[in-house]
N, C-alpha and C positions, 0 to 999 in steps of 0.2 A: 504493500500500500504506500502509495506518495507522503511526504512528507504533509506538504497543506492539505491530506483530509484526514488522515491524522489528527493534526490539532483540531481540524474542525470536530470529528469522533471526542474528542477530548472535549471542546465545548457544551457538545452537546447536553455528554453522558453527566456533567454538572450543572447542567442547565442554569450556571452565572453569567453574568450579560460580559461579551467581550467586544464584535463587532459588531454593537444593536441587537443585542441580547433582551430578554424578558422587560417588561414595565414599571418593575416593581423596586428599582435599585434606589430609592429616594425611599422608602421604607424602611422602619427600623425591624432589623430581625429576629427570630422569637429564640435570640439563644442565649445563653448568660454572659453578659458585660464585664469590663472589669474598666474600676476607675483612675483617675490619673495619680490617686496615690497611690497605686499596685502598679505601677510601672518604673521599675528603678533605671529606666534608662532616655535621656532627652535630646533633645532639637539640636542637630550639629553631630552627634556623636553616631560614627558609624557604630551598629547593632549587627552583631551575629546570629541567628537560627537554623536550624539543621536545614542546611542544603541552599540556604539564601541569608545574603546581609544589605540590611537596610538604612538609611542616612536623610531624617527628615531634614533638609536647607532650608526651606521656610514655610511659612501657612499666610495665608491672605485668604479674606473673605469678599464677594463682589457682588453684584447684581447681572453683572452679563459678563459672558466669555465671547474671546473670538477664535473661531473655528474655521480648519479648511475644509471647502465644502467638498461632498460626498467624493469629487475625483480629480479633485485638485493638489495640488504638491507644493503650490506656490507660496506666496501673500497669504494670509487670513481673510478671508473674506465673505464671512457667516460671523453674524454675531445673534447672540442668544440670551436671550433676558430668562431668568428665574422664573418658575412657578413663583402664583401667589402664595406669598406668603415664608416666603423659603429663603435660601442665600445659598448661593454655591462659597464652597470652601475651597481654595486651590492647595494642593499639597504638595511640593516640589521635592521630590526626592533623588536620590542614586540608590543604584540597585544595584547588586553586586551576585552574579550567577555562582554560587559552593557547590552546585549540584555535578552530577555528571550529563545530565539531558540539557539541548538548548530551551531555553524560552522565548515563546512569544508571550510579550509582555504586556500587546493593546486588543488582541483579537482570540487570544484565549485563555486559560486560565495559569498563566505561569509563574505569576504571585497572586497568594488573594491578600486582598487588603481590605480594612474596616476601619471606620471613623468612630469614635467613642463618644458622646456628649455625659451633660447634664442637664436634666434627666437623665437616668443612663438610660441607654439604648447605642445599639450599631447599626449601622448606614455604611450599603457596598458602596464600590463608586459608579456612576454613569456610565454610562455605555458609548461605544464611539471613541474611545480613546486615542483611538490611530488617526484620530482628526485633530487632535492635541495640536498646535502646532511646538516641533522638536520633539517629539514624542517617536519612538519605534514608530515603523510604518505593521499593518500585516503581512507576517511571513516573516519581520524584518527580526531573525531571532539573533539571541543572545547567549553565545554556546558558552559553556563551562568556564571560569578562571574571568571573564571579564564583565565591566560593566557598566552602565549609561546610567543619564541621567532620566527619569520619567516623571512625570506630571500626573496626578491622580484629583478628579474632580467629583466630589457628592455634594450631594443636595439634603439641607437641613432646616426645620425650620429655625427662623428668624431667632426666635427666644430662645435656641440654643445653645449651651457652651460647649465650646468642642476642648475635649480634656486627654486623647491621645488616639494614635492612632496604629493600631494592629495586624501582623502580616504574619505570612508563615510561605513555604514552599510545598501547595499542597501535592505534590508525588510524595513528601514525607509527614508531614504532620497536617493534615487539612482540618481545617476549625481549632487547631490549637494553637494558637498565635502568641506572638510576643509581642511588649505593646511599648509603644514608645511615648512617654508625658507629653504634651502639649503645652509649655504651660505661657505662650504668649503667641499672638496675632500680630503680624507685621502689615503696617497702613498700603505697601504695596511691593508689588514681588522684585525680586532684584533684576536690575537693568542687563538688560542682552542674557536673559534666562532663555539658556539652550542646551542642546547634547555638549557636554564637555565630558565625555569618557574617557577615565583615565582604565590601569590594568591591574589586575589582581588584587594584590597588598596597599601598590602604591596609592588605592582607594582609601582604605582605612586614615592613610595619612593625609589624604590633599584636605586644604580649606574646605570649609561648604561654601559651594557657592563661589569660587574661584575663579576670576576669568582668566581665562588664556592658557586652562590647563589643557596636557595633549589631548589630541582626539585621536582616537581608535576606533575600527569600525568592528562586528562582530566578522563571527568567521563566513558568515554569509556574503555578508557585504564583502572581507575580502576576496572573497572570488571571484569576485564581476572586475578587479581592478587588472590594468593593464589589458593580456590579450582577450580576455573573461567580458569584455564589455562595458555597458553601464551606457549613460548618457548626461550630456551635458545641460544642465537645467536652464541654464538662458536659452539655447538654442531647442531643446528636444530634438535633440538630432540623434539616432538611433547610434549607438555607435557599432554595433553586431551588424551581423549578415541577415541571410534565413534566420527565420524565429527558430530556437530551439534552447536547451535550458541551459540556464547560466550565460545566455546571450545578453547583450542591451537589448531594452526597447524605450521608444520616447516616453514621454510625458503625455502626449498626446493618446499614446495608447495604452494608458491606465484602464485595467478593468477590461480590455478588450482581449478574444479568445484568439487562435491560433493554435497552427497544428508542426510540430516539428518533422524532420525527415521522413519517421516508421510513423506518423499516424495520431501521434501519443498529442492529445491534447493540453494545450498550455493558455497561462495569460498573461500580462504584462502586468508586475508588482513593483510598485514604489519600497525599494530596500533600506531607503534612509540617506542622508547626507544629497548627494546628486544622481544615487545609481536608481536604475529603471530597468526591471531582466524580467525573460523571461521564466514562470515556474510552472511546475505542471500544475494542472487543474483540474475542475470537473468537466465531464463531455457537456458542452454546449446544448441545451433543448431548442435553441430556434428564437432569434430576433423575435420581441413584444410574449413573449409565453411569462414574461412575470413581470412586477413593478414593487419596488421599494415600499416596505411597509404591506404587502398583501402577504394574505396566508399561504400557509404551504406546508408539507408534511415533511416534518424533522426527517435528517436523513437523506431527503430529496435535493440535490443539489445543481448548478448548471443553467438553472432560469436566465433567461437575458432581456433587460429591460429594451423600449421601445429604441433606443437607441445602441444597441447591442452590447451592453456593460453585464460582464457575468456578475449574478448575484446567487447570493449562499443562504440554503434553508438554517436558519438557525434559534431555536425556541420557538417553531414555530411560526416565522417571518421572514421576509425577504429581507435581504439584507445587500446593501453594497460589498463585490468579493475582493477579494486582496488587492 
């Protein structure tokens, strides 16, 4: 079985929201809390747990976010107000992969994370993550020993105190999280907040929040460099030949299917940083057979909207695909 249905199998069989996952992730969930005086570890301070280590760099609370839209790579250019009554909370994090399997970190379940308040109660996060901008793209994994920085966004109501926030690596511990204090709100997120990945160890020690530390791509990403492809994000200019995997493909052809040399069908994935490749995917059902947000049966995959973008059954809905 391919890689991308894989995680998708993996989505499912937890039915937590990754790319436009279930409706219900602004809910507090019915399982027991723990508060920000049981967390002896805080904001700034890289945290280990079995098989993933995590570095909260700041919290901000807003009223609208800005998002790239559903197949865009570019600019931000979706912005999105709050439900009434609510506040998004942004939580800007580094992730650091202990495990031995990659993670997808916006479109499937490779860390779970929960938001603590007062009242207690937890809150997953929103769905759509790989619209984050600087966020993983889908597919865009993060193999063993390294790691990114990622953005995590829930929704809370207004009269809550957010008091920490909880993650674990569920291939080894799922619902038993370690929780990190909360115990201050920064008036707004730090200036030119992006992917600054650093590698390994040298995570535990960099600043939070550092500009100008190196960047490194995962092992995915490294593959598209040099004769491997990728493409240039001002031009979209494909840099690969024939589609086939681990080719470039543009910007333009986000979400769009293709078949490489034996048949094997593929799509064009945003990898992160500038790269555009192609990975394998689901067999195509046929231009207009599905639309964003319409039902469908888990499992079912390949749908392609009126403008031919593969889209992915997932909790039950159409969903934009890698």
């Amino acid at each position: 079985m391919k890689r991308l249905l894989l995680a998708l199998a993996a989505v499912a069989s937890l039915t937590l929201a990754g790319c436009g996952g279930g409706g219900d992730s602004d809910a507090p969930a019915d399982t027991e809390t723990t508060s920000s005086t049981q967390a002896e570890h805080t904001v700034g301070q890289m945290v280990e747990a079995e098989g993933v280590a995590l570095r909260v760099d700041a919290v901000t609370e807003t009223d609208t976010i800005e998002l790239l839209s559903d197949h865009s790579t570019a600019d931000p250019n979706v912005t999105e107000k709050v439900r009434e009554g609510g506040k998004y909370v942004v939580v800007d994090t580094t992730v650091r992969n202990d495990g031995t399997q990659d993670m997808d970190l916006t479109c499937s379940l490779g860390v779970q994370a929960k938001l603590v308040t007062e009242p207690q109660a937890e809150y997953g996060p929103e769905h759509e993550l790989h619209r984050v901008p600087g966020n993983p793209g889908c597919s865009d994994y993060l193999g063993a020993g390294f790691d990114t920085t990622m953005t995590w966004i829930f929704v809370v109501p207004k009269d809550r105190k957010v008091t920490a926030l909880g993650f674990a690596n569920p291939e080894y511990s799922f619902d038993d999280l370690t929780y990190i204090s909360i115990d201050r709100i920064d008036s707004e997120r730090p200036k030119g907040k992006g992917p600054h990945p650093t590698t390994g160890a040298d995570a535990a020690e960099s600043d939070a929040g550092a500009e100008g530390s190196a960047s490194t791509s995962t092992p995915a990403a490294e593959e598209n460099s040099g004769d491997a492809g990728g493409s240039d994000s001002a031009t979209g200019a494909a840099a690969g030949g024939a589609p086939a995997y681990g080719v470039g493909c543009s910007a333009s052809q986000v979400g769009m299917p293709a078949r490489d040399g034996a048949g094997e069908p593929l799509v064009c994935t945003f990898m992160g940083g500038s790269k555009y490749t192609w990975v394998y995917g689901p067999e195509p059902q046929g231009v207009g057979t599905a639309e964003v947000g319409g039902e469908c049966v888990d499992g079912e995959h390949g749908g392609q909207d009126a403008a031919g973008h593969v889209l992915l059954c997932i909790g039950g809905e159409w969903v934009a695909g890698p």
